[in-house]
C-alpha positions as CSV (number, residue, x, y, z in Angstrom):
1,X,-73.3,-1.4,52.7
2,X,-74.4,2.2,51.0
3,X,-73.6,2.1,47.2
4,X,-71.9,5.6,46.1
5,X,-73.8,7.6,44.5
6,X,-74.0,9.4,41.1
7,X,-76.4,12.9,41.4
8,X,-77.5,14.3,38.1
9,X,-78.0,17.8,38.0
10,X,-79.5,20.6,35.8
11,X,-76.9,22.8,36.7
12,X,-78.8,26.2,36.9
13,X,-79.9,27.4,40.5
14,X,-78.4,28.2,43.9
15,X,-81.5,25.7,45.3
16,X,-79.8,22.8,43.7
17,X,-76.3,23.7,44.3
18,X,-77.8,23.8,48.1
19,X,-79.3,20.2,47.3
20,X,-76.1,18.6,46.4
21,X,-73.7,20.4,49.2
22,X,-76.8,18.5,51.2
23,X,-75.9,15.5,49.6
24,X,-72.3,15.8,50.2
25,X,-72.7,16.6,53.9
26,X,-75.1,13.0,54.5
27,X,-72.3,11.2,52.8
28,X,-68.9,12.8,53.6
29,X,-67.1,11.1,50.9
30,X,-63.2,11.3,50.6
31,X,-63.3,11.9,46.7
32,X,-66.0,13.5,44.3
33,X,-66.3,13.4,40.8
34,X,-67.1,16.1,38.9
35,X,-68.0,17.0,35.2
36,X,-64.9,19.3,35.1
37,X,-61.9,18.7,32.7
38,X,-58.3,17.9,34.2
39,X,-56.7,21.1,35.1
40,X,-59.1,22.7,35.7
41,X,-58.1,24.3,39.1
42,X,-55.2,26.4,36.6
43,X,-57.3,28.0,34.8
44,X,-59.3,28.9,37.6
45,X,-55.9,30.7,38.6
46,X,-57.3,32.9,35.2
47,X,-60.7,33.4,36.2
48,X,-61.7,31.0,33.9
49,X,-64.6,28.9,36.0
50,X,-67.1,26.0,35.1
51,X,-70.6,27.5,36.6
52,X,-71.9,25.2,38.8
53,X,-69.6,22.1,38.6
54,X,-67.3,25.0,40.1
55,X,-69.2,26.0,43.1
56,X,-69.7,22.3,43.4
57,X,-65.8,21.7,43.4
58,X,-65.2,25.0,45.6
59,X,-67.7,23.3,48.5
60,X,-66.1,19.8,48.7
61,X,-62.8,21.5,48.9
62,X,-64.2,23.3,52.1
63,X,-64.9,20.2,53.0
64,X,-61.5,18.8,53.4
65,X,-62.5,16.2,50.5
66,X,-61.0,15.4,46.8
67,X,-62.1,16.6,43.5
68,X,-61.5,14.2,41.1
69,X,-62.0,15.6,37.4
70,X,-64.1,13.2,35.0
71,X,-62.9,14.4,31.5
72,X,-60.1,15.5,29.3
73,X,-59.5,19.5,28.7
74,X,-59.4,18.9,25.1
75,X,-62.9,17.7,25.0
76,X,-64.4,20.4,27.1
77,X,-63.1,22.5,24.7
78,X,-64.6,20.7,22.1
79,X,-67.9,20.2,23.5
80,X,-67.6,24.4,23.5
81,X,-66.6,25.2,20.3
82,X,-69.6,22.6,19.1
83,X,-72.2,24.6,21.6
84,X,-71.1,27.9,19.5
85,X,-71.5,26.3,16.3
86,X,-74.5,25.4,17.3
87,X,-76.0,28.8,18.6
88,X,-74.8,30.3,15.4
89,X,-77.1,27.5,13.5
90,X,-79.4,27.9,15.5
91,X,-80.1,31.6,14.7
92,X,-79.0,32.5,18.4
93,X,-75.8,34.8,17.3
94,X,-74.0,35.1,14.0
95,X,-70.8,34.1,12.3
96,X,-69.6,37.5,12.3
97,X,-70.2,37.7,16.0
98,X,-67.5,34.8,16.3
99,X,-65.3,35.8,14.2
100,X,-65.1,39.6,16.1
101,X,-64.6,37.9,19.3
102,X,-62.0,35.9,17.8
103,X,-60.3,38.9,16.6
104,X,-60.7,40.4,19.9
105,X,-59.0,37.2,21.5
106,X,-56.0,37.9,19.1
107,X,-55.5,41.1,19.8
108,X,-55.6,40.9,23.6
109,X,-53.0,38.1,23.0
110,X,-50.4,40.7,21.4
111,X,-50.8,42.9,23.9
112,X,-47.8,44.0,26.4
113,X,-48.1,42.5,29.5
114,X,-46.6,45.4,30.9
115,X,-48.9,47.1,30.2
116,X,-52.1,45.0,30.2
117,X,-53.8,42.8,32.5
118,X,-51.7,38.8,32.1
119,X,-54.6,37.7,33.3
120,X,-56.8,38.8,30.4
121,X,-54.2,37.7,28.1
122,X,-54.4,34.2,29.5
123,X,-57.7,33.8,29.4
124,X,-57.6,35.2,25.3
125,X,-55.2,32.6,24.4
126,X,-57.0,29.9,25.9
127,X,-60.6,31.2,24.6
128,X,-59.2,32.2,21.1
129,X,-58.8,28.2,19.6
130,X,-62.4,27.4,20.7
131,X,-63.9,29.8,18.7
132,X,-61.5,29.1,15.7
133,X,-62.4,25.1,16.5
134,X,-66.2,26.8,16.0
135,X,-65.6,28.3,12.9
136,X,-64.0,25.3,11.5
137,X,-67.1,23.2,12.3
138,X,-69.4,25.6,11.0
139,X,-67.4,25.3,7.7
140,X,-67.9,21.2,8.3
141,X,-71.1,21.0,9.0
142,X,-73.5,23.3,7.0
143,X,-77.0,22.7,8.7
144,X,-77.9,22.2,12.6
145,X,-78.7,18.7,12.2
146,X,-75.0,18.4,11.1
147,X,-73.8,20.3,14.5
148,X,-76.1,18.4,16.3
149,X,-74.6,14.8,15.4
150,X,-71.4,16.2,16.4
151,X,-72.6,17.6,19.4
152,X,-74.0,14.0,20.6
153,X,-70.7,12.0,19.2
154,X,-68.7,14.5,21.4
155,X,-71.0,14.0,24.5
156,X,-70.2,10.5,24.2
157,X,-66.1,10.7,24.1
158,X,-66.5,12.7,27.3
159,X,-69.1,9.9,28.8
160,X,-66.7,7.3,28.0
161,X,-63.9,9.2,29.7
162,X,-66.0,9.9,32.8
163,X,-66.8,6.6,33.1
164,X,-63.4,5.6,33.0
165,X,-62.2,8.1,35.5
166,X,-64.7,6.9,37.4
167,X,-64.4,3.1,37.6
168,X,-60.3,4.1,38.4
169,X,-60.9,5.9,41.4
170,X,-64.2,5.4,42.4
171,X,-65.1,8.1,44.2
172,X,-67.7,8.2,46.8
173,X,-70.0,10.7,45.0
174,X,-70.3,11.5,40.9
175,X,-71.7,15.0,40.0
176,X,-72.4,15.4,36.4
177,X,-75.2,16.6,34.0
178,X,-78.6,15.1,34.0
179,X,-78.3,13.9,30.4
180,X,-75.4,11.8,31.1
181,X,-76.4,10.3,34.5
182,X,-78.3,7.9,33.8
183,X,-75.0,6.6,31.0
184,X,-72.5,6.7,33.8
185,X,-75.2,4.5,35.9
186,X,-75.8,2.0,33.5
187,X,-71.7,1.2,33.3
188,X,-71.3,1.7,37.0
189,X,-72.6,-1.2,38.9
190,X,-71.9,0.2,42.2
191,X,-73.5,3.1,42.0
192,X,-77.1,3.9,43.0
193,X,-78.3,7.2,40.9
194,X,-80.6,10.2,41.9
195,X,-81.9,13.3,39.7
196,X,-81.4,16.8,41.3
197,X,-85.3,18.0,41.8
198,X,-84.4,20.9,39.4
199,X,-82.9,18.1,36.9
200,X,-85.9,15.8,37.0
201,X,-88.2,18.9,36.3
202,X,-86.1,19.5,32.7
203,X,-86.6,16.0,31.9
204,X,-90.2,16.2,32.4
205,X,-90.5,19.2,30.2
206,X,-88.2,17.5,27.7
207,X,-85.3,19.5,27.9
């Protein structure tokens, strides 16, 4: 009997998207699970999309199969407030860059609706309490060492929770990043696990 299988991806090219929908097409499952939080297909309603794990979702859906979503909203949120918190400490933008974007977020939120797009509206209100989550663990954590402990205790809530979505419905393929692959595998007994070409090259090079 074929085990399922969990694929571990980088995430970043049309080749590997290609490489998957491959995947997807040998095995035909009924159900995949992907790294995308519960709900997800609403706030797609609001142009709000998940890169990859999207396009991923979009093509089993053309396929007549399942997307089963491996982690709660509230983390995913989480995990982005921590990734700005981090790109601030890490020199990439500034704290004043969040905080005008957060302003921005407000203001769109106050707008009429009558007279402004609803759908930009949504999308502030659901952006806006990331970036004030960011700014509240910038005021936590004062060095990038500090972000980057909280970064790695929130990729492991959201491992847990995939893993437990997964053992419930175990579906017949698991999509999810390269760094937490090899997790889910060790927890998931009947699965067999393969890297994405694109994902083994960014473990080779370390990143």
């Amino acid at each position: 009997m074929t085990k399922k299988l969990i694929v571990g991806v980088a995430g970043q090219a049309q080749e590997e998207l290609d490489w998957v929908k491959k995947k997807i097409d040998e095995r035909s499952p009924k159900e995949v699970g992907i790294e995308l939080p519960i709900g997800y297909e609403n706030l797609e309603k609001i142009s709000i999309k998940y890169g990859f794990f999207s396009a991923v979702a979009d093509y089993v859906r053309e396929k007549g199969a399942s997307v089963l979503p491996l982690e709660f909203l509230h983390s995913a949120n989480k995990q982005h407030a921590t990734n700005l918190a981090m790109y601030v400490r890490r020199g990439d933008i500034t704290e004043d860059d969040l905080r005008a974007r957060l302003s921005s977020f407000k203001g769109n939120q106050r707008a009429d609706p009558g007279f402004f797009d609803p759908k930009v509206i949504a999308q502030s209100t659901f952006m806006g309490p990331n970036y004030e989550m960011a700014l509240e663990i910038l005021d936590e954590c004062p060095d990038l060492d500090a972000v980057m402990e909280r970064q790695e205790a929130g990729y492991n809530t959201r491992r847990e929770q995939m893993i437990s979505a997964a053992r419930g419905a175990e579906p017949g393929i698991i999509v999810v990043g390269f760094g937490h692959s090899p997790v889910l595998h060790k927890s998931l007994a009947m699965y067999e696990h393969v890297l994405s070409p694109q994902a083994e090259e960014c473990m080779k090079k370390g990143e």
